[in-house]
N, C-alpha and C positions, 0 to 999 in steps of 0.2 A: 700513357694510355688514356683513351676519351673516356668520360664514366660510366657512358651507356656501353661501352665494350668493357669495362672492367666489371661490372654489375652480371652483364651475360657471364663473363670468365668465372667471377665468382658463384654463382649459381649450378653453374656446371662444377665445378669443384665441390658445390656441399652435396651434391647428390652420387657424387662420384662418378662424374661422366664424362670421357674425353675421347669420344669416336668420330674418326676423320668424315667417318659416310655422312655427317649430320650439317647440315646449315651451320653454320656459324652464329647467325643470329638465333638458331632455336636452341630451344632447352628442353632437354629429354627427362622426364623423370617416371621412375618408377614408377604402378601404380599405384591407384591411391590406398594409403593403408589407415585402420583406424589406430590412434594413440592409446595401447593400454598403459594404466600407470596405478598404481598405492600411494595412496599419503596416509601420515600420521599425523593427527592434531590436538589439541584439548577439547575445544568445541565447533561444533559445526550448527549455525545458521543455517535454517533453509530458506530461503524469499528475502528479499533484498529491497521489499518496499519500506511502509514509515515505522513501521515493529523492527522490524529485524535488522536495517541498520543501526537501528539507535541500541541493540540488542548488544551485536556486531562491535560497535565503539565503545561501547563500554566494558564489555569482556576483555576488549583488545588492550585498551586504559586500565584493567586490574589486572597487565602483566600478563594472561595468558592465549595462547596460541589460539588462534583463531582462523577459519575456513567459511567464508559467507558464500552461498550457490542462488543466484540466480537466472532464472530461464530467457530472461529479457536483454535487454543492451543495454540499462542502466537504470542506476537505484531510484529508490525514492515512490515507486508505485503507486499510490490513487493522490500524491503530491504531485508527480512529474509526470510521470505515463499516463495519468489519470486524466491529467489535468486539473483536478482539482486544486489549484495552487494560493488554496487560504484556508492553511491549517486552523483550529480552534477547538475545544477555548480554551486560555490558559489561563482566565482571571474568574471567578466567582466572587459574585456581590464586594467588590472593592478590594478583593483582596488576591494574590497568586496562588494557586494551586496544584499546579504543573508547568515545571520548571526544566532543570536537570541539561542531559546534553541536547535533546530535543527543543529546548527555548533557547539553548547558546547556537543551534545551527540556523534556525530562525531568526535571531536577531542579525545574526552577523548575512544571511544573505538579503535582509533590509537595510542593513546599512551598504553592503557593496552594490546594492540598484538604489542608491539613493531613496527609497518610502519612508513612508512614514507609517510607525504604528498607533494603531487606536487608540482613544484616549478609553483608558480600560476604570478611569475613577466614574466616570458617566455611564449610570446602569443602561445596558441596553433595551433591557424592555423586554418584549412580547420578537424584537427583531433581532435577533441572537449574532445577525451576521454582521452587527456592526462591531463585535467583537472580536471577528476573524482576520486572521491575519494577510493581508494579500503581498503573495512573493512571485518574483520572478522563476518559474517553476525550471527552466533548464537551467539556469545560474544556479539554484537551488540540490539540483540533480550533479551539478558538478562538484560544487562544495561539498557535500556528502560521502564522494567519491575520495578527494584528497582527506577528509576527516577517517574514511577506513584505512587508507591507506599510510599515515600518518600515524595511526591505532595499531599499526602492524599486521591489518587485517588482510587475510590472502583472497582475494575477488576471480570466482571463478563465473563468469558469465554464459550467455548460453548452451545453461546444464539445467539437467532436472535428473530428481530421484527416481530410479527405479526399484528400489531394493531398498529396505531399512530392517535391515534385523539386531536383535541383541543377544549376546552370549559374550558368558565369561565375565561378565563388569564392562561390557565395550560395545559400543555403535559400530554397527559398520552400514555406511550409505554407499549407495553403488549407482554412479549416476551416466547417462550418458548426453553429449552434447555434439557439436561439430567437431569432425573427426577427432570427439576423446569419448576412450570411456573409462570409468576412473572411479577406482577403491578406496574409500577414505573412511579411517579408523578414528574415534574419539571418543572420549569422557562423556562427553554430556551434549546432549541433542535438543535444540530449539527448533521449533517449526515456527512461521511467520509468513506462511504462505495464503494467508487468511481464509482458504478453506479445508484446513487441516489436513493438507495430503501426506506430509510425509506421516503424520500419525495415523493414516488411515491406513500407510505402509508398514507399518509398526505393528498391524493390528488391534489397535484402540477405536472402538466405538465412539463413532459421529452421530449427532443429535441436526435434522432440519425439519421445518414444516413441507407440506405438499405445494405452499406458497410462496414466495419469496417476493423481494423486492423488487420491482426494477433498473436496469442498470440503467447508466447515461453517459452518451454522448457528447463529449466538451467540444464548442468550437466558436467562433465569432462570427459574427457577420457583419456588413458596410454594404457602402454604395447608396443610402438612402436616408432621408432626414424623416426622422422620425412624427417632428412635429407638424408636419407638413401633409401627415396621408390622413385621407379618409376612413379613419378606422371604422365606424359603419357598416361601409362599404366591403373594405378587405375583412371584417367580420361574417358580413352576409355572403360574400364568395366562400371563404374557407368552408361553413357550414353546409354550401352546397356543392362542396370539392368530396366533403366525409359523406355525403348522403350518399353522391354517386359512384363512389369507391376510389376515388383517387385516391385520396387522402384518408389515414388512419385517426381518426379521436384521440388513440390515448398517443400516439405518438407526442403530441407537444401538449397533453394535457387538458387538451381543445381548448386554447390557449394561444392563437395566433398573436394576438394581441400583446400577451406577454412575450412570447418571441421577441418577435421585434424590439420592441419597448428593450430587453437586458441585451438586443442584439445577440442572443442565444445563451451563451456561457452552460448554466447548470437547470438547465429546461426540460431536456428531451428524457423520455421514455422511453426504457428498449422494455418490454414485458417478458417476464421467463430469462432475462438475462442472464448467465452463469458462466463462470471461470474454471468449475472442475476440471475439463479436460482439454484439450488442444480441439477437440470437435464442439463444443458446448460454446465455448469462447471464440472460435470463429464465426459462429452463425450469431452470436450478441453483434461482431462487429460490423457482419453483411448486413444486418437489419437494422442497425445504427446509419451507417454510412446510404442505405436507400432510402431511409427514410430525409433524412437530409437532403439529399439526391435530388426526390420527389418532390420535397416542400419549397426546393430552390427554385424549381423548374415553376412550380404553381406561380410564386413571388411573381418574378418577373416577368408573368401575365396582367400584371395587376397595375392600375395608373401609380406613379411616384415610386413603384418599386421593381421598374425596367433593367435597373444596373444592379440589383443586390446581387453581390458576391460573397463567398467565404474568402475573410481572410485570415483564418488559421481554424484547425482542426487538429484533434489528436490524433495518435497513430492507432491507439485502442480504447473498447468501452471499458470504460468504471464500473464496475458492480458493488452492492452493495450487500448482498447477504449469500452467502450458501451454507459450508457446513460449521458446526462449531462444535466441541471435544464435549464428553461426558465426564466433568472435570469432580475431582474430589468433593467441590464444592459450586453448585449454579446458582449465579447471581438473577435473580427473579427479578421481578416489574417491583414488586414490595419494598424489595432492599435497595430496591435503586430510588425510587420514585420518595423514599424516608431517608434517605442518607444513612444506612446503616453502616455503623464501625464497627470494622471486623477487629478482629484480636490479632489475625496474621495480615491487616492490611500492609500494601506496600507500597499503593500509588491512590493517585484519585483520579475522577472521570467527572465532568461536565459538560454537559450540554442536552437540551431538551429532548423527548420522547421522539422519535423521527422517523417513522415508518409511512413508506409511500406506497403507494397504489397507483389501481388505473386512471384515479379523478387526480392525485398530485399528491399534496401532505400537507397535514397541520400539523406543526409541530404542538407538542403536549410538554410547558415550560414547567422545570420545577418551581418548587413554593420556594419565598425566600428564604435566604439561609441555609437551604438544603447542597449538600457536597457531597456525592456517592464517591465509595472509595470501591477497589479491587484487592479482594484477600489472594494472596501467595496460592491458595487452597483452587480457584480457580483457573488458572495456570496448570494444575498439573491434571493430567490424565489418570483414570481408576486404573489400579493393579500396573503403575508404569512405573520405572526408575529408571532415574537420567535423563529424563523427558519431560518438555518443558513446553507451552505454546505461550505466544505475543499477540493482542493483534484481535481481530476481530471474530476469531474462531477461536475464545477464550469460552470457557464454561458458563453459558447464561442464557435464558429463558427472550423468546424472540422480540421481547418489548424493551429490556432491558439492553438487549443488542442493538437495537435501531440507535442508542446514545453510545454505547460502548465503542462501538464502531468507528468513531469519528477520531481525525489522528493526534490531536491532541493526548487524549487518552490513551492510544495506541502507542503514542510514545514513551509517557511515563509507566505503564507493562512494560516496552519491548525494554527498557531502564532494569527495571526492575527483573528480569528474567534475565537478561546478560548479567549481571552480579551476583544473582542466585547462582547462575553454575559456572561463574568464575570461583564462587568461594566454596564451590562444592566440591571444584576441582584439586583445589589449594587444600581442603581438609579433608577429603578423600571422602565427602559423604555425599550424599544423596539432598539435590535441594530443597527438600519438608525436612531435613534432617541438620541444616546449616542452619547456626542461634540465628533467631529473629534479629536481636541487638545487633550483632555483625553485621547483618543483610542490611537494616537499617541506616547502620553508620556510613556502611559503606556507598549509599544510594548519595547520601545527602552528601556525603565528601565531594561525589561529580558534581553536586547542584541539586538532587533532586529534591523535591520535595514528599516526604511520607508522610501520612496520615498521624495524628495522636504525637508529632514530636514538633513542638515548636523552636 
């Protein structure tokens, strides 16, 4: 039998179809039904970007059952999808400070695209991003994939929660995706979705300003030599593209110049950008992608920049702030900007004050010597059990979040929240309620590094 009549034959057999009236080459099936199904698990991940995978692997690596939901086609979030693909920082003033599985995924997808990483003994200064790591972000996005799946992690892709409630000692998320919709029972509930939805399904009070960041647009551009144009000139045009409404100001920053000059990368301004909802997050991406649109079309009116073309764009905006939990305990501008050690610290965080607007951002560098860490206490939500966040809708005051935010830090959280409620699991307690020591030992056995234990 040829394969393309054995494939038809089989086809018609799993649907149970064997009627003469029918073509031979078609396939009749039922119609289309949705998948109900229950699972049972220990813990369930929600968001599958730089938190929640490292969340995800480490739970997975302390032996227990694990269920990661993401709404997208694949992990890794404001690393891969973002395109933001140069995590930081994970060196402070000469020395490492975030580590764990989140530095073992990073290095090894710099050695498999052959990079190199920065020399982290040469302080960087006032210019932070010469500490960042730069990775190939789809290599990046696949390696993450086999490291859950490796972890024994169950990778459920385009799903999102609609249901989160608790009774009885037990989660139950109730999600729906392409023809599934699906009941899943567990111990212990991380969100990683960096605007705290499934805890807003939970009914846990969300904290955000009426302000927010704006998102951005990754993408590159070519076809013109930089050293070669009259910037002058494409300066004095662009300013009178904004006057007469073609062109938007804050879109690139009013910044042409910069454009070009990094050939795009992490420039653009979406204002008002937001990921809360499937409506909120498509109009970030429409106003992203026309604005680009726009400033292509303008380009290539202009002498020397005839051929600029886009040669690669991401598929969505990055966002950088929306909501964050009303956590046991919020990490202020004070406690970060002093390096305050907490007593339930469990990870650390670096990197400068980072809050943008419609003019762009100055980053606000800490003083030297300064290491802010993240106490366990901001991680958990008021009046919750079994509920955990990662990630950048952790409990903290919006200055304090502009550094928090960045995935470095995101990583050693979503670290530190996947071993909370793997040993929370394993001792049947609640994770405020699982020994520090434990939590500790058990961080630094993957790599990571905590605060206060040398």
């Amino acid at each position: 039998m040829k394969r393309r009549s054995a494939l038809a034959s089989i086809g018609a057999i799993s649907f149970g179809i064997g009627s003469k009236e029918v073509d031979p080459v078609e396939i009749v099936r039922e119609p289309y039904k949705v998948k109900k199904q229950s699972l049972k698990t220990d813990i369930v991940v929600v968001g599958g970007g730089t938190a929640g995978v490292i969340a995800a692997i480490q739970a997975g690596r302390a032996g227990r059952k694990v269920i990661l939901i993401e709404n997208g086609s694949q992990l890794g979030g404001t690393t891969t999808t973002g395109g933001v693909a140069f995590p930081g920082i994970f060196f402070a003033w000469g020395k490492q400070v975030i580590g764990g599985i989140g530095w073992e995924l990073v290095q090894e997808a710099v050695a498999l695209n052959d990079d190199t990483l920065p020399d982290f003994s040469i302080p960087h200064g006032k210019h932070h991003p010469r500490h960042q790591v730069r990775l190939n972000g789809q290599l990046y996005a696949m390696l993450i994939e086999e490291k859950c799946r490796e972890a024994g992690v169950n990778l459920r892709f385009y799903e999102t929660p609609t249901r989160v409630a608790f009774q009885s000692n037990t989660w139950t998320v109730e999600t729906v995706g392409k023809g599934t919709n699906t009941e899943i029972t567990c111990k212990q509930l991380i969100d990683c979705t960096g605007n705290g939805y499934a805890a807003h399904l939970a009914g846990y009070k969300l904290l955000r300003e009426a302000e927010t960041q704006p998102g951005t647009l990754q993408f590159q551009l070519g076809g013109y030599d930089f050293k070669s144009l009259d910037l002058k000139m494409i300066q004095a045009k662009y300013q009178q593209a904004i006057a007469s409404g073609q062109l938007v100001k804050s879109d690139f920053r009013n910044n042409i110049v910069g454009l070009l000059k990094s050939e795009g990368d992490n420039i653009q301004h979406i204002l008002g950008a937001d990921s809360t909802t499937s409506e909120t997050h498509s109009l970030a991406n429409v106003q992203g992608r026309t604005a680009l649109l726009n400033t292509l079309r303008f380009l290539r009116t202009l002498p020397g920049l005839e051929k600029t073309k886009i040669v690669d764009m991401q598929n969505e905006t990055g966002i950088r702030e929306t909501y964050r939990i009303d956590g046991l305990y919020k990490i202020t501008h004070e406690d970060y900007v002093t390096g305050k050690l907490f007593d339930d610290a469990v990870s650390y965080s670096y990197y400068p004050i980072d809050v943008h607007d419609e003019n762009g951002v100055v980053p606000d560098h800490l003083k030297e010597g300064v290491v802010p860490s993240v106490p366990l206490r901001a991680l958990i939500p008021k009046n919750s059990k079994n509920f955990m966040v990662a990630g950048r809708c952790l409990s903290s005051d919006r200055l304090a979040n502009s550094a928090l935010r960045v995935q470095a830090s995101c990583m050693g959280m979503g670290q530190a929240a996947g071993a909370a409620a793997a040993l929370a699991c394993k001792l049947d307690k609640t994770p405020l309620e699982v020994p520090l020591k434990d939590l500790r030992q058990l961080i630094t056995e993957h790599g990571g590094i905590v605060p206060g234990i040398v």
